[in-house]
C-alpha positions in Angstrom: 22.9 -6.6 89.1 24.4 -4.7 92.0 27.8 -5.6 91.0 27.7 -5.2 87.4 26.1 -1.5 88.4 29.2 -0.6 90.6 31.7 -2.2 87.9 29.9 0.7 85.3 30.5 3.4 87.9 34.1 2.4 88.9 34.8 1.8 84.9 33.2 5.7 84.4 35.2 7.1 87.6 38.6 5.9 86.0 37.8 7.5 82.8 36.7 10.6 84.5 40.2 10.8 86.0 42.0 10.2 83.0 39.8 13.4 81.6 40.9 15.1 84.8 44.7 14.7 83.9 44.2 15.1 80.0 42.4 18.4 81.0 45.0 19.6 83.4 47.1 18.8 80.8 46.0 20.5 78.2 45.0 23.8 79.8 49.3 24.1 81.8 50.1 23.6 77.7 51.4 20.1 78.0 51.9 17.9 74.8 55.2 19.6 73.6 55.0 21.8 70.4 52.0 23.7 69.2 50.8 20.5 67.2 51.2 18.2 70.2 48.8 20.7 72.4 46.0 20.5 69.4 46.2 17.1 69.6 45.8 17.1 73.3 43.0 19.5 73.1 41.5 17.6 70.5 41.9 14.5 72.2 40.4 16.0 75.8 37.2 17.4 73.7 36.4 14.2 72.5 37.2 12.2 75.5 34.8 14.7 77.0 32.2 14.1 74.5 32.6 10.2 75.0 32.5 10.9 78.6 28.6 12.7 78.5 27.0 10.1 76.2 28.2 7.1 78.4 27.5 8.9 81.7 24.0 9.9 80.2 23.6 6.3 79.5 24.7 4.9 82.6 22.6 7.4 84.2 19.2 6.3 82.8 20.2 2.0 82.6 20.8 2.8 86.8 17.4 4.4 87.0 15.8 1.9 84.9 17.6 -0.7 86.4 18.2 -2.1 83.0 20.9 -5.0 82.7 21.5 -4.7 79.1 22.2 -1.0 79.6 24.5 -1.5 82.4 26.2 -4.1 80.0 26.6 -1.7 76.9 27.7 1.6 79.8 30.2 -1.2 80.8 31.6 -1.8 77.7 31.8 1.7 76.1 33.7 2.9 79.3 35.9 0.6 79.0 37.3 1.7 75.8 38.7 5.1 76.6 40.6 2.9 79.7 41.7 0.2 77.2 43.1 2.4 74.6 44.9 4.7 77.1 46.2 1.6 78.8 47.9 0.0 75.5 49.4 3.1 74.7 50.4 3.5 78.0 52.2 0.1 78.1 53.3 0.6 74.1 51.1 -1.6 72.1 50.1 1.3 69.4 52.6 2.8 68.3 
């Protein structure tokens, strides 16, 4: 269970920096015209919100040492990193 408890936290670290840079971005005005920086900020708020629910969750499945929490912390940190990851290498478009 060790390893499945440090693949949640690495998972959770790599969407915490892709908050970092979406936050950075939005606050220097990044994301071109006035739309594209409501988008952004929309896009960091709820990337944010994501962010709090899994870390709360991975949070309590550590301390309770529960697999099945570790397993669904897993999984809905991985979808922030997915989806930025596809659109990173174009597959939504």
């Amino acid at each position: 269970m060790n390893w499945l408890r440090a693949a949640a936290w690495t998972v959770f670290a790599l969407d915490l920096v892709i908050l970092a840079q979406t936050g950075y971005a939005a606050l220097t005005g990044g994301g071109g015209g006035p739309t594209g920086q409501t988008l952004l900020r929309a896009f960091t708020m709820m990337l944010a919100a994501w962010l709090l629910g899994v870390g709360i969750a991975l949070i309590v499945s550590s301390w309770r040492r529960s697999a099945l929490g570790l397993w669904i912390s897993l999984i809905f940190a991985a979808l922030p990193l997915l989806w930025v990851g596809s659109s990173m290498l174009g597959l939504w478009q």
